[in-house]
C-alpha positions in Angstrom: 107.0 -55.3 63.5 105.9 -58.5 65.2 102.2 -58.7 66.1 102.4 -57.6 69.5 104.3 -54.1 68.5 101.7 -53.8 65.9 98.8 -53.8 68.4 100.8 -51.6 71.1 101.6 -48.9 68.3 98.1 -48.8 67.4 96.4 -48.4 70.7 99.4 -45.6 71.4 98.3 -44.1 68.2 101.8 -44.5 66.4 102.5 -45.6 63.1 102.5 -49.0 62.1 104.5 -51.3 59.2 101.3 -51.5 58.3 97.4 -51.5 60.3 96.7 -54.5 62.2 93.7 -56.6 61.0 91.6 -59.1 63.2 88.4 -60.8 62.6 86.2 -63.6 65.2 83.3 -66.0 64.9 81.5 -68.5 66.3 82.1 -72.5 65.3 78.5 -74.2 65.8 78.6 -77.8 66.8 82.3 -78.1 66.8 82.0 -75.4 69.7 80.4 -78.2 71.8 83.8 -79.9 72.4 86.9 -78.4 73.7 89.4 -80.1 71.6 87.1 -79.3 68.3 87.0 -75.8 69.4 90.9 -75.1 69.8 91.1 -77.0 67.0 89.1 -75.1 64.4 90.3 -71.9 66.0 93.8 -72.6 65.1 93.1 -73.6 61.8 91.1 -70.3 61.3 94.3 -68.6 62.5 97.2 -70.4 60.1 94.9 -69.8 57.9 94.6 -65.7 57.6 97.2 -65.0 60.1 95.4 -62.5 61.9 97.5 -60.1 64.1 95.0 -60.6 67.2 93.3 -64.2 68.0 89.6 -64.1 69.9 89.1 -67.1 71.4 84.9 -67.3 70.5 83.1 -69.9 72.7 79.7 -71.1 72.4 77.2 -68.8 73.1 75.8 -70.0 76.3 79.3 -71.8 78.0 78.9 -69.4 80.9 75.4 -70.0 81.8 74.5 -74.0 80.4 75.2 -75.6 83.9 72.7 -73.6 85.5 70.1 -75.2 84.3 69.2 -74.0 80.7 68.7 -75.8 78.1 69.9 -75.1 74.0 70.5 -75.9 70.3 72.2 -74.2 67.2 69.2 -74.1 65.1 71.5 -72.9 61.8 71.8 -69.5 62.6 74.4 -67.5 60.3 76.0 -66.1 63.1 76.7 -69.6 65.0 74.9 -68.1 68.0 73.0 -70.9 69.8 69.5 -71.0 70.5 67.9 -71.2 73.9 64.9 -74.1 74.4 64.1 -74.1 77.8 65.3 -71.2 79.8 66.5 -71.7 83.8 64.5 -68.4 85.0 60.9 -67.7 84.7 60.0 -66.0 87.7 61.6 -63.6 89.5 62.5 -65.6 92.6 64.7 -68.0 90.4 67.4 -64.8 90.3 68.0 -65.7 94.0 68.6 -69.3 93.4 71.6 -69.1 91.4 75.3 -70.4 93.1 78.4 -69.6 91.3 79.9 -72.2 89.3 83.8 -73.8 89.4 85.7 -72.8 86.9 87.3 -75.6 86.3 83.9 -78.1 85.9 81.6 -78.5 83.4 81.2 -75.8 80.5 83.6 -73.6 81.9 86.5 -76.4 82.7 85.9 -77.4 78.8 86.9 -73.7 77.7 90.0 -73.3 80.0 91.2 -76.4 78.2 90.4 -74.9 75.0 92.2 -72.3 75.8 95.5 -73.9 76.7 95.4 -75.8 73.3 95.2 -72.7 71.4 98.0 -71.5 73.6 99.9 -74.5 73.6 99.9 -74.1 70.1 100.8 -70.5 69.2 102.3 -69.7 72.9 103.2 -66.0 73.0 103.6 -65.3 69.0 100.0 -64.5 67.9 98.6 -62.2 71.0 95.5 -64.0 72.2 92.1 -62.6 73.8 89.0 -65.2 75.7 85.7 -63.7 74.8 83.6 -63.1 78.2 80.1 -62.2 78.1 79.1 -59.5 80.8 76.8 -60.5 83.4 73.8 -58.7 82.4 74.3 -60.8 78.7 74.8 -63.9 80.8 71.2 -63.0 82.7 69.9 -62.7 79.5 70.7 -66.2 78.4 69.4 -67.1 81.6 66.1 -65.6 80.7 65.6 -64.2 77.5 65.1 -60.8 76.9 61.5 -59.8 77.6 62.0 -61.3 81.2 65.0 -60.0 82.3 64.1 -56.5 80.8 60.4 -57.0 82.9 62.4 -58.2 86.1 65.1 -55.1 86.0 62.1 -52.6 85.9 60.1 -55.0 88.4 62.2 -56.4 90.9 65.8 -54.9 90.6 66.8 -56.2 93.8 66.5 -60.0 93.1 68.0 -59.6 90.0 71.1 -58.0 91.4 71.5 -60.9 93.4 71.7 -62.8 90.3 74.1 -60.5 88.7 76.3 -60.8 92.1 76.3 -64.4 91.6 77.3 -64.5 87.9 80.0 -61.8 88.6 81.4 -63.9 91.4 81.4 -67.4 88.7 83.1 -64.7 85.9 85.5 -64.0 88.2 86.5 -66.9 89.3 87.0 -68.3 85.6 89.1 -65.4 85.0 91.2 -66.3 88.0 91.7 -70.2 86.4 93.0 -68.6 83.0 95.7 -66.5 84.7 98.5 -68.6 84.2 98.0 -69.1 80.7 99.9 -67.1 77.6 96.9 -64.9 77.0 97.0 -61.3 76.1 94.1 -60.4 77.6 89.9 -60.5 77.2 87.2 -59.3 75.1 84.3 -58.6 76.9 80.9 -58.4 75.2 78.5 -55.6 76.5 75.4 -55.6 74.0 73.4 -53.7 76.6 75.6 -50.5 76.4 72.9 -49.7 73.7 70.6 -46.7 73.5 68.4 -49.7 71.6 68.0 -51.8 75.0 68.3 -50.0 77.8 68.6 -46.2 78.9 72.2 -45.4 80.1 71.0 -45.0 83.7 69.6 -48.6 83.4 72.4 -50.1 82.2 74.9 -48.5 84.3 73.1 -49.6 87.1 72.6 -53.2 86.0 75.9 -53.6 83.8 78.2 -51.2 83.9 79.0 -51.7 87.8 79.7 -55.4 87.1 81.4 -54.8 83.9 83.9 -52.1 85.3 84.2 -55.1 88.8 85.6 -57.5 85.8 87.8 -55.1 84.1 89.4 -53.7 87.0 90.0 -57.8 87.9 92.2 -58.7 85.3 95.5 -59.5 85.0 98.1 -56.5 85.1 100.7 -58.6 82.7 97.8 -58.8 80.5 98.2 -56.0 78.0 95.5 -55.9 75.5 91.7 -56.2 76.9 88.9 -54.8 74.5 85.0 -54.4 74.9 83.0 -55.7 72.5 79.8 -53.2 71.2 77.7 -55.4 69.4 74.1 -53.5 69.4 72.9 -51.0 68.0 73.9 -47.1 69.0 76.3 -48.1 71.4 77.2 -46.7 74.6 80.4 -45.4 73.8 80.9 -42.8 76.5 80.2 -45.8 78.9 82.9 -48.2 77.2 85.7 -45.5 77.4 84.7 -45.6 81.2 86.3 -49.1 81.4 89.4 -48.2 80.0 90.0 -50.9 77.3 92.8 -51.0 74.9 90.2 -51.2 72.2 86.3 -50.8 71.5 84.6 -52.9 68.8 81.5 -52.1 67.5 79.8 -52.1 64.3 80.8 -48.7 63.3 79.4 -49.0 59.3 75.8 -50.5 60.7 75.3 -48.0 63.4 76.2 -44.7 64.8 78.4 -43.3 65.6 81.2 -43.8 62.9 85.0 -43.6 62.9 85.8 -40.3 62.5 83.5 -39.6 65.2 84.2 -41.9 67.6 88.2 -41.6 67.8 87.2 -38.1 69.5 84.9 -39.8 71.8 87.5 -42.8 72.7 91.3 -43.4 73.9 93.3 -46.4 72.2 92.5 -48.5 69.5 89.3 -49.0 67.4 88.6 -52.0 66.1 86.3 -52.0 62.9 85.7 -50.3 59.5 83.8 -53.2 57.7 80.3 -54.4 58.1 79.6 -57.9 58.8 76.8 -58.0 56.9 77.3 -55.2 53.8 80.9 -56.0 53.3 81.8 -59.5 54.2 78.7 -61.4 53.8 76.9 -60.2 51.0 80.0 -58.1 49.4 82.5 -58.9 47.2 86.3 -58.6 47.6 86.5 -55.1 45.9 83.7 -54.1 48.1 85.7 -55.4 51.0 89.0 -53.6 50.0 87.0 -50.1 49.4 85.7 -50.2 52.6 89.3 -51.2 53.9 90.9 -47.7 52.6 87.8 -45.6 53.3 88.6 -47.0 57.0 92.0 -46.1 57.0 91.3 -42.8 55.5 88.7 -41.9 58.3 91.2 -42.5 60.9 94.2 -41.3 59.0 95.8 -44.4 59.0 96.5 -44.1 63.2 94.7 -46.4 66.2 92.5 -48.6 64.3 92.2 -52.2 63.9 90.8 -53.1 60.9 87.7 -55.4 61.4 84.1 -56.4 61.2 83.7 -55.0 64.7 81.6 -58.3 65.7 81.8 -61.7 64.8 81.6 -62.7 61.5 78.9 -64.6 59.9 79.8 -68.5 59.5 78.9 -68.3 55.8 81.3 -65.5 55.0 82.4 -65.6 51.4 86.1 -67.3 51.9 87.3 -64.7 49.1 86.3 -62.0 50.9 87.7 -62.6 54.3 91.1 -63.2 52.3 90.5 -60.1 50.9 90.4 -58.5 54.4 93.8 -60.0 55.4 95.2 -59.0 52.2 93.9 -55.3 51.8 95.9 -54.5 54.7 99.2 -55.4 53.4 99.0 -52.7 50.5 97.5 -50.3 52.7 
């Protein structure tokens, strides 16, 4: 099977030659400049071969040119800081203008993007990473302000989520000609540990499901990213991805559970943190067949089910890639 088949099989729940395997982080400082980017992306991907490619950005390349400012301080996870935030009060929300694609932060991505596609074209199935537009509010923000202007003044901040549906949008439209298979979207507020499911259905959901139902119809893999803690799952299967990642060893609910709860592929089975940071390559490979055991060896995609931690053990994400092949 060629990686594509691999994938499709998986999300149909058929066998596979053998489970598909996929892993994503974040490239701090290099992630700064678009050429650096692609450039470390595609190195990641000769080297470990990975049968789905996720395009990682820096954290804030939707939101920088409104106005915030931000550093990598030397987090493990390559997420970026933010030093001086563009909204304080609530009447910033209805300041914000969407942004052109193709300038600034954005423009820097969509020619990231058409490097790594340039350079791996249709072979290696390819995915951008978007951040939903109650995350990008967040940025804008931080998270004690947006949470105190959702409860406070919903209306302006729906403006603002208009507004950064309308720039998400329109970046989507600029990547449509290019090889991709499709998008990950990140939605860390389907959590029972931010927000009640009425909150965030009214504040992400409805902008989440706009981007979904957006995309592409030639592209055939799109997946929602579940980084938080007890995640919304019932919510996620609402937008009808090909796959759901979450951190399924880190947080309820786990495999077994969840294939009843959702349709095509899911996309974990390793911790992050337990099993690829601070494991060791038999720990890794354990957790690797416990995985495939949960799911009987059908519609998962074996993972850390979020991004990886920058100082990951080399040994141990070969031992991801290699696990699967005497699976």
């Amino acid at each position: 099977m060629n990686k594509r088949e691999r994938l499709e099989h998986a999300v149909a729940g058929e066998p596979t030659d053998r489970p598909p395997v996929t892993l994503w982080r974040h490239f701090p400082g290099d992630d700064q400049r678009a050429a650096d980017l692609a450039r470390s992306i595609i190195e990641f991907q000769r080297a470990y071969d990975w049968d789905l490619l996720t395009i990682m950005p820096s954290s804030h390349f939707s939101v920088i040119d409104h106005g915030i400012q931000d550093s990598w301080d030397g987090s493990l996870d390559g997420v970026r800081s933010t030093t001086r935030p563009a909204i304080e009060r609530s009447l910033d929300w209805t300041t914000l203008r969407p942004l052109d694609p193709l300038r600034g932060a954005l423009g820097k991505q969509v020619e990231c993007v058409n490097l790594v596609c340039e350079a791996f074209g249709e072979t290696v199935p390819t995915l951008q990473v978007l951040f939903s537009p109650l995350l990008q509010a967040e940025m804008l923000a931080g998270k004690e302000t947006l949470v105190a202007h959702l409860r406070t003044q919903p209306d302006r901040l729906h403006t603002a989520l208009t507004v950064l549906t309308d720039t998400t949008l329109r970046f989507i439209d600029a990547l449509r000609r290019l090889p991709l298979a499709g998008i990950a979207l990140v939605i860390p507020h389907a959590s029972a540990a931010r927000l009640s499911e009425d909150e965030y259905r009214m504040f992400g959901f409805a902008y989440d499901r706009k981007i979904m139902e957006s995309l592409p119809t030639r592209w055939w893999f799109n997946s929602v990213h579940l980084p938080g803690d007890l995640p919304m799952l019932k919510c996620a299967s609402e937008l009808r991805a090909h796959a759901v990642a979450w951190r399924d060893r880190d947080t309820e609910p786990d495999l077994t559970n969840a294939k009843l709860m959702l349709g095509g592929a899911l996309c974990g089975g390793v911790s992050p943190t337990t099993h690829l940071h601070t494991g060791t390559p038999s720990t890794v490979r354990d957790a690797v067949r416990d995985a495939l055991q949960q799911t009987n060896y059908r519609r998962l995609i074996i993972s850390s089910g979020a991004a990886a931690r920058i100082t990951t053990p080399l040994s141990n994400l070969r031992a991801l890639r290699e696990a699967v092949e005497s699976a």
